[in-house]
Residue, then its C-alpha position, 0 to 999 in steps of 0.5 A: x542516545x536520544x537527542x535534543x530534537x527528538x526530545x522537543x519532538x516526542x514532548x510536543x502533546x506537552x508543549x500544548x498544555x503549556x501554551x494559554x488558553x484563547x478567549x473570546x475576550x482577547x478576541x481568539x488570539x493567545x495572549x502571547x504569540x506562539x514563536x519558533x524561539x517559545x515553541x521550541x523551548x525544552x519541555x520537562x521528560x521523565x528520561x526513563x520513560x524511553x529506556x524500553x523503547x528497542x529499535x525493531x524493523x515493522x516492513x514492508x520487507x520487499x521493495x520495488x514498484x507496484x501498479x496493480x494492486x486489488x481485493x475483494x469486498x467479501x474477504x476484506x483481509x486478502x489482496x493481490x499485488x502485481x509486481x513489475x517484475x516478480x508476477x503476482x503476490x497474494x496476502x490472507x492477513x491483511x498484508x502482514x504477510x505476502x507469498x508469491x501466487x504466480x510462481x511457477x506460472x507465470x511471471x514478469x510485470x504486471x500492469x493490472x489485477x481483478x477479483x470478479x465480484x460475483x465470485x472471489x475465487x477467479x481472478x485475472x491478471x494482466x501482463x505489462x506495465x502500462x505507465x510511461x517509464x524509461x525501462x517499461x517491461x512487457x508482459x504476455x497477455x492475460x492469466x486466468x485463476x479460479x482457485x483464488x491464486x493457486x492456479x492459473x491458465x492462461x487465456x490470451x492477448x499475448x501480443x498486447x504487451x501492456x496492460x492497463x485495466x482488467x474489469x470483470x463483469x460483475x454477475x458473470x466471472x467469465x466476461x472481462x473487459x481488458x484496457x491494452 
């Protein structure tokens, strides 16, 4: 059923046309003021026009918080999301679509992400979420992928607990600066 302030909400591309015209005569101002009694009044619909609207859910279809999200400038559809508290999610379309990339590795929160940029296959991820939070959860150091997620090796800094920033070094992979 659709209801009167969606009505006056869905036709607001129609009230425009039928609000006057301004000129440089009347000195940029419409002729008559534009209230909320005048512009919230009905305009005219054809009601079958919303009669094949059916309501569908479009996602995200997971919840929580993220603070570590990244890509890659070479594939422009494929992002990581570390989560603070399920690990490391990976999308090849764009975010139509995500699965878990540390399951089985690694897991737990994550504070940061990087894609070096010389190469897209490696990727760092560091462990723990760094803002200030009541329930902050610690993480395990950092992790290390060179098949763009499928696997990953860890490679230290265990005892930092929060991690911030992971930048990787942009000609060589295998120099990174990590913020903990």
């Amino acid at each position: 059923m659709i209801k009167d302030w969606m009505v006056r909400a869905l036709s607001a591309g129609a009230l425009a046309a039928t609000l006057p015209a301004v000129s440089a005569a009347q000195g940029g101002r419409p002729a008559r003021p534009v209230t909320t009694a005048n512009a919230m009044a009905p305009v005219p619909f054809d009601s079958l026009a919303f009669t094949g609207l059916r309501w569908r859910a479009v996602g995200p279809f997971r919840g929580g918080r993220s603070v570590a999200a990244t890509g890659s400038a070479q594939r422009p559809s494929e992002y990581y999301m570390g989560t603070t508290g399920g690990g490391v999610f990976k999308t090849e379309d764009g975010g139509q679509s995500w699965f878990p990339a540390s399951d089985g590795f690694f897991g737990g929160t994550i504070g940061a992400i990087a894609v070096a940029p010389s190469n897209p296959d490696v990727v760092y991820v560091g462990g723990g979420e760094y803002p200030i939070r009541g329930n902050v959860s610690y993480g395990d150091g950092v992790w290390k992928s060179t098949d763009a997620g499928k696997t990953w090796a860890y490679v230290g800094l265990g005892d930092t607990r929060q991690i911030e920033s992971v930048i990787v070094d942009p000609a060589n992979p295998d120099v990174v600066y990590v913020g903990a």
